[in-house]
N, C-alpha and C positions, 0 to 999 in steps of 0.2 A: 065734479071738479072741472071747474074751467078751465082750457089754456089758453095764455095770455098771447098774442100775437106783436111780432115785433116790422119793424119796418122791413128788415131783412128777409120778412115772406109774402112782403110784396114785390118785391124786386125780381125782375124779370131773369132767366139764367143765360149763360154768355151765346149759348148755341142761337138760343132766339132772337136776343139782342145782334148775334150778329148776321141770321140769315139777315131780320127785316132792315140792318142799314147796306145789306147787301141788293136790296131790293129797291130800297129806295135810289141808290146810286144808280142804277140800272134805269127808272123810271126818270129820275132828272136827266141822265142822258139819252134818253127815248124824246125827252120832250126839246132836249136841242138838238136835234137829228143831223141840222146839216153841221152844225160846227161839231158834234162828234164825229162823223165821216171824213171830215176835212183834217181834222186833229188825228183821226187815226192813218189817213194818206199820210200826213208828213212824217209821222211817229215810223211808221211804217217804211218810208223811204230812207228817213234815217239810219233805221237798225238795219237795214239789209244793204247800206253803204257802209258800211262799218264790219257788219259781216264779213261783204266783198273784200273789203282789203285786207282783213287780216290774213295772217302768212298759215295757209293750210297746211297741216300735215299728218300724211297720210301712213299708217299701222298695219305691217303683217308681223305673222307670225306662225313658226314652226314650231313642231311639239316632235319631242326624240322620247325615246325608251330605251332605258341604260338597263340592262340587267345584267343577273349576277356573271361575276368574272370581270367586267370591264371594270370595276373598282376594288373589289378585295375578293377571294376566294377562299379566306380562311373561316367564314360563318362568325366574324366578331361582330359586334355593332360599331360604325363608324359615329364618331361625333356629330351635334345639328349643325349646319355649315361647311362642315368642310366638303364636301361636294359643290357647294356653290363657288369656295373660294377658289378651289382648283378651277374650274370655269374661267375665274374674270381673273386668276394673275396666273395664270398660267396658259391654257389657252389663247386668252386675249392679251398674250401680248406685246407689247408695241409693235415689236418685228412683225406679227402674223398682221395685226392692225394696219399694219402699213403698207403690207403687200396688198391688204383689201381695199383701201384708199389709192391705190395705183391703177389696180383692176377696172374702177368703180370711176375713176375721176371725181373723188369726193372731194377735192380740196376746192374743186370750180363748183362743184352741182351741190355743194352742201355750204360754200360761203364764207369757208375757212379764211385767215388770215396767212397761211403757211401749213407743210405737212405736221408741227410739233401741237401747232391750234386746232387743226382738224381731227386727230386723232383723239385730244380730251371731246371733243365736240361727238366725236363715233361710241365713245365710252358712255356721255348722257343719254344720247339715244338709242340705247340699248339694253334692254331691261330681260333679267334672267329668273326666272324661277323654280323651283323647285315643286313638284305634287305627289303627294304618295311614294314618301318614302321609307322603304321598306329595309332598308339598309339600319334603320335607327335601332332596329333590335337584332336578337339571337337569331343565327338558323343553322337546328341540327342536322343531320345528316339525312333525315329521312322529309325535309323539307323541301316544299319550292323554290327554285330559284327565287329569289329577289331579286326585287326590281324598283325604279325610279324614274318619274316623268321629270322630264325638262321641258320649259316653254322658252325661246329664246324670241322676243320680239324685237322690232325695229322703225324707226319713223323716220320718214323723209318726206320734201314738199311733193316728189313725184310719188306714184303708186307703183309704178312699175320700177324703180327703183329702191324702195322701200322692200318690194317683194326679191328683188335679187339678189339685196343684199340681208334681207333675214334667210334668204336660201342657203346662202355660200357660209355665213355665220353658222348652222345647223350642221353644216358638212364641215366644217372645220372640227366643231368640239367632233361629230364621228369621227373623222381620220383621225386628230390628235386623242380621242380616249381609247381607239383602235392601238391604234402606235403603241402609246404606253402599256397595255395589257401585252402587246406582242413583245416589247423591250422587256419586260418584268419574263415571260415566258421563256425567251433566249438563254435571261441570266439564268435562273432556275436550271434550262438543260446544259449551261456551262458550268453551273457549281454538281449538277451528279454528274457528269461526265466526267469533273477531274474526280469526282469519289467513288464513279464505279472502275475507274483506271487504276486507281489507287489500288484497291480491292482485288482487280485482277494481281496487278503484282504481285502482291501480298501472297492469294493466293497459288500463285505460281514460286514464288520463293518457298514457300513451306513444303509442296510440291521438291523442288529440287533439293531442298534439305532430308525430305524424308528418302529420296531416292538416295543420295549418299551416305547415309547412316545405317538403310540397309546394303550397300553395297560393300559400305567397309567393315559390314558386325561380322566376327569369326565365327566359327561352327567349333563347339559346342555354346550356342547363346546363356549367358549369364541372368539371373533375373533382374538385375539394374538395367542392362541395355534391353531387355522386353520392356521394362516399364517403361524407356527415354522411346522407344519406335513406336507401344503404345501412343502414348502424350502428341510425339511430331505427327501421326496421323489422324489423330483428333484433332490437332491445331487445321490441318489442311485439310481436312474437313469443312471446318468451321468457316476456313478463309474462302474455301469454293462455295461455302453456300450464300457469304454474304457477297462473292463478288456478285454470284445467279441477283439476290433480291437488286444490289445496287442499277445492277444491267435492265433488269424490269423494272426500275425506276425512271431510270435515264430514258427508257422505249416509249412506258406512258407520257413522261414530259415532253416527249417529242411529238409523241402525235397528239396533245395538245397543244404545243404550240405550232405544228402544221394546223388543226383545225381552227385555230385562231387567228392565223394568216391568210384563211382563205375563206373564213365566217364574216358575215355582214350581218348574224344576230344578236352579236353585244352591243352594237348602239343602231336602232332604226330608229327612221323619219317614219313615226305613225301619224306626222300631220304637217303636209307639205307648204301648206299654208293656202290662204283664197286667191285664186289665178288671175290672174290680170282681167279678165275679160268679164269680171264679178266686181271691179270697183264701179263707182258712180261716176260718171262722165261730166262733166262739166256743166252744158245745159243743162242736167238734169239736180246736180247741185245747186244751181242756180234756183230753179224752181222748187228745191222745198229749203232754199234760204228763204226763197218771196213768201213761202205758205208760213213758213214762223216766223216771220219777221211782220207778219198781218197780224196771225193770234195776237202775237206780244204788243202788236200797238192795241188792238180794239182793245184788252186790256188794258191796260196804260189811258188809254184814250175815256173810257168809261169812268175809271178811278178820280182821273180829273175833270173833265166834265162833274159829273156827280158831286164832288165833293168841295169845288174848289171854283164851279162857274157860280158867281152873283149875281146871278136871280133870285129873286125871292118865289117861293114852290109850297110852304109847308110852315111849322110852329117852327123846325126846328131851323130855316132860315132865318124868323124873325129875332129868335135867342142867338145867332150868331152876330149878328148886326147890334143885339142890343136891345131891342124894343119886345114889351112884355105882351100876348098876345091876351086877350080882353074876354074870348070865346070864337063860337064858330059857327055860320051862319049857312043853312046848303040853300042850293041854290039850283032850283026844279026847272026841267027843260024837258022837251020832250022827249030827248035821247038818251037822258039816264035819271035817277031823283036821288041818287046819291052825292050828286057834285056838293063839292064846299068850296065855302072863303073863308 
């Protein structure tokens, strides 16, 4: 049984078709040598004038480590977001934004129109993220703390601007997520503190009750008044032991929130960001604008050349002009015996 052949298995496939017209472009621009060199000079001066003026700006960035306690210490899972949102409307906002535009002289060095422009202006260029967060699920008791990476970056046309103020941004949300773990701790030992006061009274009332019931019971005791002196000192009982748990409530919430007032490991800077002395300096920008700004022309430069100078090189110039080519003719020399026309 024969198979029939269709035209579609002569047909060459795309990969090859498009090395050899990648070759061919490369060969017509070999053969006009000096106007591709000259095409890629100006190609070349161009893109790296265009370069040059564009308004540069320069990226750092600080990465923090929120662990557990500085956002919830009841082991729930917190919602996706809201850690970010606390970030940029509460942290960043206006008021702290604007002390950092004071600091910074952002309203002149960033171009602003006024301090109300400059501060939407600090908000764009300020980009927050969130990595590994561990906060989004359960954690029982016998887990690890949780924990959550923050990346705060920032851009400016200076570098060394750019880096001080993703510095003082990174120390802000610290102190502001410090603070609020400390304010939340406070409350906490002012809500047991009025319940372990409460408790003491308590206890102390039942306490003075039971002292006068037995002071005023007569001799021969009755079995009613045993049962009421019974009852009043299991009541103060009960009240002195919960004043004791309240008290040991109130002692633990205290020295957690001393260790929290004087802990710097619920929120660390585990990435200060790259030092000033690690950007690229200017000359040296300069020079690898010139070095891709060459690649990009000799590219550019070859594409046109190749594909687009009118000379005639080959069959496939004569079909572009129009004229059907007849055959092909080589032409022996002593340098090579494969030449054609």
């Amino acid at each position: 049984m024969s198979s029939s052949v269709t035209w579609l298995d002569d047909e060459q496939n795309l990969p090859t078709v498009a090395y050899q017209q990648v070759r061919r472009m490369f060969a017509r621009a070999r053969r006009r040598l000096f106007v591709t060199l000259g095409l890629t000079l100006v190609l070349a001066a161009m893109i790296l004038a265009v370069q040059a003026r564009r308004h540069k700006m320069y990226e750092a960035e600080v990465g923090l480590l929120i662990t557990e306690g500085a956002f919830d210490t009841d082991g729930r899972p917190r919602p996706r977001g809201e850690l970010l949102a606390f970030i940029n409307d509460v942290i960043f906002a206006t008021a702290r934004l604007e002390s950092l535009i004071s600091k910074h002289d952002l309203v002149k060095r960033l171009g602003g129109a006024g301090q109300a422009d400059t501060v939407a202006r600090l908000r764009k260029l300020v980009e927050v993220n969130i990595w590994n967060d561990d906060f989004l699920g359960y954690r029982r008791r016998d887990d690890q703390p949780r924990s959550v990476r923050v990346t705060i970056a920032f851009s400016a046309p200076d570098s060394a601007l750019a880096l001080a103020v993703a510095r003082d941004l990174g120390k802000l949300v610290a102190e502001t997520q410090t603070a609020r773990v400390s304010e939340a701790a406070a409350a906490r030992v002012d809500g047991l503190r009025a319940i372990a006061e409460s408790a003491a009274a308590r206890a102390a009332s039942q306490n003075e009750q039971l002292v006068r019931e037995q002071d005023a019971a007569t001799s021969p005791q009755s079995g009613y008044l045993d049962l009421r002196l019974h009852q009043l000192a299991r009541a103060a009982k009960m009240a002195e032991a919960a004043s004791r748990a309240a008290a040991a409530d109130l002692f633990d919430a205290e020295v957690q929130a001393r260790e929290i007032r004087g802990s710097d490991r619920l929120v660390q800077v585990v990435d200060p960001g790259a030092p000033v002395w690690a950007t690229v300096s200017g000359s040296m920008r300069m020079v690898r604008l010139a070095a891709l700004s060459l690649f990009l022309a000799v590219f550019l430069a070859v594409i046109l050349v190749g594909a687009f100078y009118p000379s005639v090189f080959d069959e496939q110039d004569l079909r572009r002009v129009g004229l059907r080519p007849l055959g092909r003719v080589p032409v022996c020399s002593g340098r090579s015996s494969r030449a054609e026309v």
